[in-house]
C-alpha positions as a Markdown table, in Angstrom:
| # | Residue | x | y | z |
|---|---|---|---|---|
| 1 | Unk | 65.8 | 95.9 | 69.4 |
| 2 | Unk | 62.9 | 97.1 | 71.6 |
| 3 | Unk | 63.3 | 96.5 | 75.4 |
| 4 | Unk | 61.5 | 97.3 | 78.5 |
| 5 | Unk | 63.3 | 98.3 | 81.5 |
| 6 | Unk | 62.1 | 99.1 | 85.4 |
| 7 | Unk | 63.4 | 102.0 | 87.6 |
| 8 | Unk | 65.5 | 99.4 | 88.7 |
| 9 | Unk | 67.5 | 98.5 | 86.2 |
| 10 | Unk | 68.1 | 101.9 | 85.4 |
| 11 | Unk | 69.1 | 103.4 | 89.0 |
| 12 | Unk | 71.4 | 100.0 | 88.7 |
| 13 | Unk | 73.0 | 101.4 | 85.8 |
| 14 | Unk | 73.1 | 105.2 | 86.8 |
| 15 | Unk | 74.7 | 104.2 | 89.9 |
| 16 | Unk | 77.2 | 101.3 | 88.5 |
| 17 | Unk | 80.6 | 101.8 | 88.9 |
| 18 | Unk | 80.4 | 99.5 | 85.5 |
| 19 | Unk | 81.0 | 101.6 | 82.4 |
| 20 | Unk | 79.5 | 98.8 | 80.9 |
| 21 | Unk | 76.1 | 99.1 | 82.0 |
| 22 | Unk | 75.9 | 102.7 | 80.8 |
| 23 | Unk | 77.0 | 101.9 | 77.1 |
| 24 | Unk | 74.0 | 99.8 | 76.7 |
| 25 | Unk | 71.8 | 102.4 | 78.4 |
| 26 | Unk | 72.8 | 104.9 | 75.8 |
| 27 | Unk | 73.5 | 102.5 | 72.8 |
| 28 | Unk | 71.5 | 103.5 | 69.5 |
| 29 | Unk | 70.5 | 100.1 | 68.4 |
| 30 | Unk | 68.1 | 99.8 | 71.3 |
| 31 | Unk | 64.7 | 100.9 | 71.6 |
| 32 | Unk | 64.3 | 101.6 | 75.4 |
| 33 | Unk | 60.3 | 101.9 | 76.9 |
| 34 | Unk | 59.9 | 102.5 | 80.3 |
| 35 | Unk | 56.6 | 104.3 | 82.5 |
| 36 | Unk | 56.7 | 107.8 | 82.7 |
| 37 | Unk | 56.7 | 107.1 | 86.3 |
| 38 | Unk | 60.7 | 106.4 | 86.4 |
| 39 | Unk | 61.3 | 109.8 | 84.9 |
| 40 | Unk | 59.4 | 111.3 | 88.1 |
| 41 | Unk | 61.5 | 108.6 | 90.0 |
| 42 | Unk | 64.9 | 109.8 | 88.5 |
| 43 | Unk | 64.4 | 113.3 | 88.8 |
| 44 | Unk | 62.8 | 112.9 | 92.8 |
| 45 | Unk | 66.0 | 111.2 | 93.5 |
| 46 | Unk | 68.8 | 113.8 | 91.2 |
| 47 | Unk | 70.5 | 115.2 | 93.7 |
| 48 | Unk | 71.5 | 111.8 | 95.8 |
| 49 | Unk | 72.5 | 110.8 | 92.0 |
| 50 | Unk | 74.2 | 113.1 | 91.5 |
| 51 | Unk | 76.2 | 113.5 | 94.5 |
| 52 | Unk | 76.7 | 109.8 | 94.6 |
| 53 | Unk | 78.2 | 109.5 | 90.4 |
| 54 | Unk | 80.1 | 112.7 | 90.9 |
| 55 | Unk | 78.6 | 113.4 | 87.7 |
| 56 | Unk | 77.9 | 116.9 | 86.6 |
| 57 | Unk | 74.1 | 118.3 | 86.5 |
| 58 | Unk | 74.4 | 119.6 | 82.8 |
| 59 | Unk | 75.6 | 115.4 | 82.0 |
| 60 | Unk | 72.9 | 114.2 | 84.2 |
């Protein structure tokens, strides 16, 4: 399935204490688009996500 998400949705889901969330972010039987914009967005932002999750910068 193809779907189009915002820079919302996935900060939402990078910063959800929902496991849930993630699974569907990184599940194969979706087709994820998104503008390269959010990438910029993401990686202006990786340090606060980082520090925030706890989550390591190789898994990030």
């Amino acid at each position: 399935m193809k779907v189009v998400v915002d820079a919302g949705i996935i900060f939402s889901s990078l910063l959800s204490n929902s496991a849930e969330q993630r699974k569907i972010l990184f599940n194969k039987e979706y087709k994820f688009y998104s503008p390269n914009f959010v990438f910029l967005e993401i990686f202006k932002h990786k340090e606060k996500i980082l520090k925030y999750t706890k989550t390591s910068e190789k898994r990030f």
